[in-house]
N, C-alpha and C positions, 0 to 999 in steps of 0.2 A: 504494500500500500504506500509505503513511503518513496521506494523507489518511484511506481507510478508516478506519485504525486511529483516529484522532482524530475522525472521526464515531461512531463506536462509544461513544466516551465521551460528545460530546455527547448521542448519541441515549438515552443512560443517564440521563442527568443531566433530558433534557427530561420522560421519562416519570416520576421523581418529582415532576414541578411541572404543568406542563401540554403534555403531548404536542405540542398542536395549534399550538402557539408554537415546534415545529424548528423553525431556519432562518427564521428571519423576520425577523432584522436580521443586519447583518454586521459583530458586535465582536470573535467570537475569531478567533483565527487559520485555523482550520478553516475558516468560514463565508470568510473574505478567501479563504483558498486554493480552494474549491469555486468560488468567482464567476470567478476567473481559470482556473481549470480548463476547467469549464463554457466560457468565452470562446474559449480556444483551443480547443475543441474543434467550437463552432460557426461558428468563423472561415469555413471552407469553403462552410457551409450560408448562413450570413448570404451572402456574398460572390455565390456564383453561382445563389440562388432567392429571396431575401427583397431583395438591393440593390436589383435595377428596379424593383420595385412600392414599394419605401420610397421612394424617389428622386423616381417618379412622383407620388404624392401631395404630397411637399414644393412640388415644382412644382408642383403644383397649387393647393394651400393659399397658395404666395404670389403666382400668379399672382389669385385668389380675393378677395384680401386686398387687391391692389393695383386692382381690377377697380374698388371706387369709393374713395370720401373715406378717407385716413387721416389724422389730427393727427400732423404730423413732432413734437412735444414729448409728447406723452402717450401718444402709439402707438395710440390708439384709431379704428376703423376703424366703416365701412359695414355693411363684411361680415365674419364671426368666428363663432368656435365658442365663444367665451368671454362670457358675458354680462358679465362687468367687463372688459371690453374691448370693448365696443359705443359706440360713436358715436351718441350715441340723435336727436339733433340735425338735423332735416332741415335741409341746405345744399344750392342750387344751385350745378350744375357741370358743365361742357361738357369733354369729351375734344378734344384740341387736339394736331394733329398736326407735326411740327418736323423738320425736314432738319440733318441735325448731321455733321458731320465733326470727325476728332479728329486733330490735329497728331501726325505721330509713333506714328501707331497701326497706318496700312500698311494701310488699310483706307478703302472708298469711304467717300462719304458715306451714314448709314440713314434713315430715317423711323422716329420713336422716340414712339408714342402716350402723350401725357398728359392730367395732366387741367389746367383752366385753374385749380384751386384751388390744385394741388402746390405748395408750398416750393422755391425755389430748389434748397436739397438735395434735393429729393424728385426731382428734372427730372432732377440730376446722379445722381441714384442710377438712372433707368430709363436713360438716356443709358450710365452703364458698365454696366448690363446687356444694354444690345444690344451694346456690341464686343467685354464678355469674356464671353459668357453658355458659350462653349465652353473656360473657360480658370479653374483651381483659384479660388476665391475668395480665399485666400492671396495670389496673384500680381497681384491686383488694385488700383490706385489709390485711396487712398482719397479720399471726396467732399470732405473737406480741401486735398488737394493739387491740385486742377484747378479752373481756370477756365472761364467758360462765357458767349463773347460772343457778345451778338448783331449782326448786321446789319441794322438797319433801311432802310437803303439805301446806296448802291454810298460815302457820301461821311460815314456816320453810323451809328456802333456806340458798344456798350459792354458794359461786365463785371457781368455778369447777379449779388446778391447776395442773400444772406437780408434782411440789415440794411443801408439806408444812409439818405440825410436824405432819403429818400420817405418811408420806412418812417410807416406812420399808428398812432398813438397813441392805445389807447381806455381808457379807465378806469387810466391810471397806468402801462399796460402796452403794450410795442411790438410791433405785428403782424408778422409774418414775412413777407415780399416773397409775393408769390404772379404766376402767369404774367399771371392777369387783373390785377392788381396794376400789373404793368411793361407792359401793354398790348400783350404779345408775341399776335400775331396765326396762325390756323392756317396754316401752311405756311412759317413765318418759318424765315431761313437762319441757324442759329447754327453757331457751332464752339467743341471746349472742346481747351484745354491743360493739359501740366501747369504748374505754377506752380515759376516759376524759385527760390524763396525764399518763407519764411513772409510774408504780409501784413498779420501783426496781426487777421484777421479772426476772426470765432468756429470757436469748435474744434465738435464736436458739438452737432449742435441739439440732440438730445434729452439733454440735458444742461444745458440751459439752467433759470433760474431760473423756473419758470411764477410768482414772483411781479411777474416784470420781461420777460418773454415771454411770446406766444402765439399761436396758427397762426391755429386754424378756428373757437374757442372757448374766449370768457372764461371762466376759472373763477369759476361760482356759488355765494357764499357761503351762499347758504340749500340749496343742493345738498348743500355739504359736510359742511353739518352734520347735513342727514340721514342724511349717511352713517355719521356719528358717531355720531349716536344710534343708529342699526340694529346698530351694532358692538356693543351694549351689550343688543340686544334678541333675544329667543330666537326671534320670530317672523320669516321672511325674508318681505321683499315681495315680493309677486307683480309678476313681469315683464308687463309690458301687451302685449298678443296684437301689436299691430305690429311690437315687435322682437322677439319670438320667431316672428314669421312671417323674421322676416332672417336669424336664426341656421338657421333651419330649410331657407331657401330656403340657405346655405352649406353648411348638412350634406347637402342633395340632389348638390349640385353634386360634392361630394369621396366620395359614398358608395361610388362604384364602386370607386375608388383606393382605399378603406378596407379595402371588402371583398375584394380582389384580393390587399392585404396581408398582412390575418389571417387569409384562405386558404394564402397562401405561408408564414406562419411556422408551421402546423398542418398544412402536408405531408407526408407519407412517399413518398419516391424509392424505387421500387424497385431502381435502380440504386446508389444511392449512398445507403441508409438510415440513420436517424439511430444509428449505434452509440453512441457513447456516451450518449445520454440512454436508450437501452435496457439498456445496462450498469448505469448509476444507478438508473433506475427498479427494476431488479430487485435492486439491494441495498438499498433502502428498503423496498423487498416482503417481502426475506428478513430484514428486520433486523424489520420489524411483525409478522411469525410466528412470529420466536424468541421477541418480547417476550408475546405472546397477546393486541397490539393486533386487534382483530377488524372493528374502527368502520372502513369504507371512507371517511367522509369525513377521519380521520386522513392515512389515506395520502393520498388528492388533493388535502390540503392541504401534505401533506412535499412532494409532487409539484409541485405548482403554487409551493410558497415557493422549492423549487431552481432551475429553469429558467423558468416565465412571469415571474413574480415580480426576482428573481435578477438574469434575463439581457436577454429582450424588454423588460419594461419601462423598463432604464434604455439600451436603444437607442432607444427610441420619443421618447422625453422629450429623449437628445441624439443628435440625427443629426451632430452634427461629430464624433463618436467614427468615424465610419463613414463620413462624404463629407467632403471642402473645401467645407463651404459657410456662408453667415451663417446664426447663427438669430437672429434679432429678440428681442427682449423678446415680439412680439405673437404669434410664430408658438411659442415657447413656450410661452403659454399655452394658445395652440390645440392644441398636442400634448398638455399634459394633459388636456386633456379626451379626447382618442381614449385618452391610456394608461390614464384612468378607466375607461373604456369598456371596456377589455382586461383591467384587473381583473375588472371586474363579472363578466365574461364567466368568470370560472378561480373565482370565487367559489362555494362550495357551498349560500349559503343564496339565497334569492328578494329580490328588489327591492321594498321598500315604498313603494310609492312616491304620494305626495299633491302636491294645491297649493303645499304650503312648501317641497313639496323640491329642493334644489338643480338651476339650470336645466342642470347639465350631466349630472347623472342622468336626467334627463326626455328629454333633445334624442333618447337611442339607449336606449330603454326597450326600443322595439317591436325593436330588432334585438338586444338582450341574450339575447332566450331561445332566437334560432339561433344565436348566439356560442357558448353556451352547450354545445348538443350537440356543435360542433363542437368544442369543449376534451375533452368528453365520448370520444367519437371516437377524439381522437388519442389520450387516453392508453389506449383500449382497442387500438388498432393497436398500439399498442408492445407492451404486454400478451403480443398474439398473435404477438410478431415468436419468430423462434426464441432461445433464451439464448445468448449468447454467453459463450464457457469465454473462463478466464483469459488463455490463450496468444492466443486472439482479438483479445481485446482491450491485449493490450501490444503484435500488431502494429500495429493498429490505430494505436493512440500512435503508436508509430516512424516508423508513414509521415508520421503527421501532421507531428512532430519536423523530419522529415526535407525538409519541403515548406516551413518556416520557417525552416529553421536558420539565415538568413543574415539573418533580418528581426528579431532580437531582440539586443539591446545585455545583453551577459553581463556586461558590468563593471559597468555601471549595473545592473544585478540584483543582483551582487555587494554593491556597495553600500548597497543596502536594506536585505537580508537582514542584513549585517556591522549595520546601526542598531540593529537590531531585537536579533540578538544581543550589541550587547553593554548592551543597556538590563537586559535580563535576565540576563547572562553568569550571576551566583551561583545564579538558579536551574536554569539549564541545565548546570552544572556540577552543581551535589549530584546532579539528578535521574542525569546521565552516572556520576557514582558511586555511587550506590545501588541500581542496573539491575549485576543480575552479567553479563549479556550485553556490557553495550557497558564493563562494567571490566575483563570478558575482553578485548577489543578493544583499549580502551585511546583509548576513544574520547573522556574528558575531556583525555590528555595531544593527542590531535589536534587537539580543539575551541580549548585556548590556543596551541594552533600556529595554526593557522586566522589565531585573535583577534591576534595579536604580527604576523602577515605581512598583516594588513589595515592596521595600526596603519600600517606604514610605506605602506601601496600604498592608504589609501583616500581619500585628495587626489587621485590621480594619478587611479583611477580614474572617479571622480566626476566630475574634468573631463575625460574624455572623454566623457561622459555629451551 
């Protein structure tokens, strides 16, 4: 009811300026309160129709990613969705397969496929993804803390590193050990442990100095400057047809995962139908008929700025909201461009689309205009669904309530809230008094009660938090 009511104004305030701008950023409080709303309420639908198919393509995209060459310092890979994260660089490289056992893991030894270019950490990184690939990412060792010997024979080993006085020096800059590197052979017996104590060693590679490090490839100073100059120029170059034949041979590879997704979050269960986006929907409907908005692409823009916009997009962009798992720098990227994708798609106007334009517009041109009907669709199914009356929908809430109540920190809520009012306290006070309803109530002399019994209790609850 309060939300409502606090929509109602903005929806006021939009229609003096421009309509088509509701809800499309999220600075008042309404707009914050809608997003979290909105969240709990798609908690369920996220959880048990949209998590496997999100999940699946994850896996997919880094299995994709990892499939050839990526630079452990720059994150740029073979295969990507991102053209500023292409690898443009043909490097030879052999897949090299390694028997590894891990001290202390409780677990046989696996065959862990690499490639023979990988970085030290790059070996360590596939290496802890075969033995905790069923185990939160969270709980996982990081590629700092574990060592990784090999055995070159029953009477001669040693402690596998990025950097050591192998390591080959090209133009000022130290290359990063590589398996062809250390002359580690297919089928060689390694084992990693964890490291009883820091070794002085480097902390994160991709964090390393690319003026004093480098993997797969020097940095080109006549590269960079083009790059420079491009920054400053209205025309984009045109991507040369071999690496947009590699972005493309990636986007064949993850399209099914794609489309399985954006089928799943454009669903209606007949079982278990989306209430509350039908509840909203239809008070955006009833609010655009009081006001004599008539333009249907008003509404499918309020439509689309509340819930695609809102909610999907900023799942898509961070899936650790939603799983234990790493997202890269690379696999970020790659995700926006699918949430470009997902825009385009909730978008009411057509794709212009040319040579200069952006190669992550171009990659899903050809599937933007079934995305499309499919946005179309859903919001005509809800349309049709029946209205849900008030009482409906408050029980609605309560089950929901009722299915969380034990998953949500009310002090730590407390807390926030208690910031927020007492940043403002003088004007939520006048307004408290100037409302004859809530000075019937007596609801300013409660609110400095509230404020005095926070005073003492919001250290305490904070750090429970």
């Amino acid at each position: 009811s309060i939300m409502k009511d606090l929509l109602v104004d903005l929806i006021d305030a939009s229609a003096s300026k421009n309509p088509k701008l509701m809800l499309r950023r999220t600075e008042s409080v309404v707009e914050k309160m809608l997003t979290n709303w909105m969240s709990i309420c798609m908690y369920s639908f996220l959880k048990e129709t949209v998590g496997e198919p999100f999940f699946l393509l994850l896996c997919a995209m880094k299995q994709q990613i990892n499939k050839g060459l990526v630079d452990a310092i720059t994150g740029k890979a073979r295969y990507t969705l991102n053209e500023e994260w292409l690898l443009r660089e043909n490097i030879e490289a052999r897949p090299t397969n390694l028997n590894v056992s891990f001290q202390g893991c409780g677990m046989d030894s696996i065959t862990v496929r690499v490639m023979d270019s990988d970085s030290i950490s790059q070996v360590k990184e596939k290496i802890l993804e075969g033995f905790y690939k069923n185990v939160p990412f969270s709980q996982w060792p990081r590629v700092e803390d574990v060592d990784l010997e090999w055995f070159a024979s029953s009477s001669d080993s040693r402690i596998l590193r990025d950097l050591d006085n192998t390591s080959v020096v090209e133009d000022g800059r130290k290359k990063l050990n590589t398996v062809a590197h250390c002359k580690v052979p297919d089928g060689a017996s390694l084992a990693m442990s964890m490291k009883d104590k820091w070794d002085g060693t480097l902390g994160r590679v991709k964090d390393l100095d690319t003026e004093k490090y480098f993997h797969l490839v020097l940095p080109n100073d006549e590269l960079v400057e083009t790059k420079r100059s491009h920054k400053h120029s209205h025309r984009k170059k045109v991507l040369p047809e071999i690496y947009l034949t590699r972005l493309l041979s990636t986007k064949g590879t993850l399209q099914k995962f794609l489309d399985d997704l954006f089928r799943a979050v454009l669903s209606i269960h007949a079982v278990k139908p989306p209430f509350a986006v039908k509840y909203f929907f239809d008070f955006l409907e009833e609010q655009a008929e009081k006001r004599g908005t008539t333009d249907p692409d008003t509404l499918h823009i309020w439509k689309t700025n509340s819930l695609p916009l809102r909610f999907w997009v900023n799942i898509l962009k961070n899936p650790q909201f939603v799983f234990d798992v790493e997202k890269t720098d690379h696999m970020d990227a790659c995700l926006s461009v699918i949430a470009q994708a997902f825009i385009d798609a909730c978008s009411i106007s057509d794709l212009q689309l040319g040579k200069d334009s952006p190669t992550n517009k171009l990659l899903y041109a050809k599937e933007i205009p079934e995305y499309k009907k499919a946005v179309q669709k859903y919001y005509r199914e809800i349309q049709e669904m029946i209205t849900l009356s008030e009482q409906e929908m408050n029980a609605h809430l309560a089950e929901e309530s009722r299915k969380y109540q034990n998953e949500f920190n009310t002090n730590f809520a407390m807390g926030e809230i208690y910031k927020y009012a007492k940043r403002y306290r003088s004007q939520l006070v006048n307004a408290l008094e100037s409302n004859s309803m809530t000075r019937r109530l007596q609801f300013q002399h409660k609110f400095e009660q509230v404020i005095a019994l926070m005073e003492d209790n919001i250290y305490e609850c904070c750090s429970e938090a």
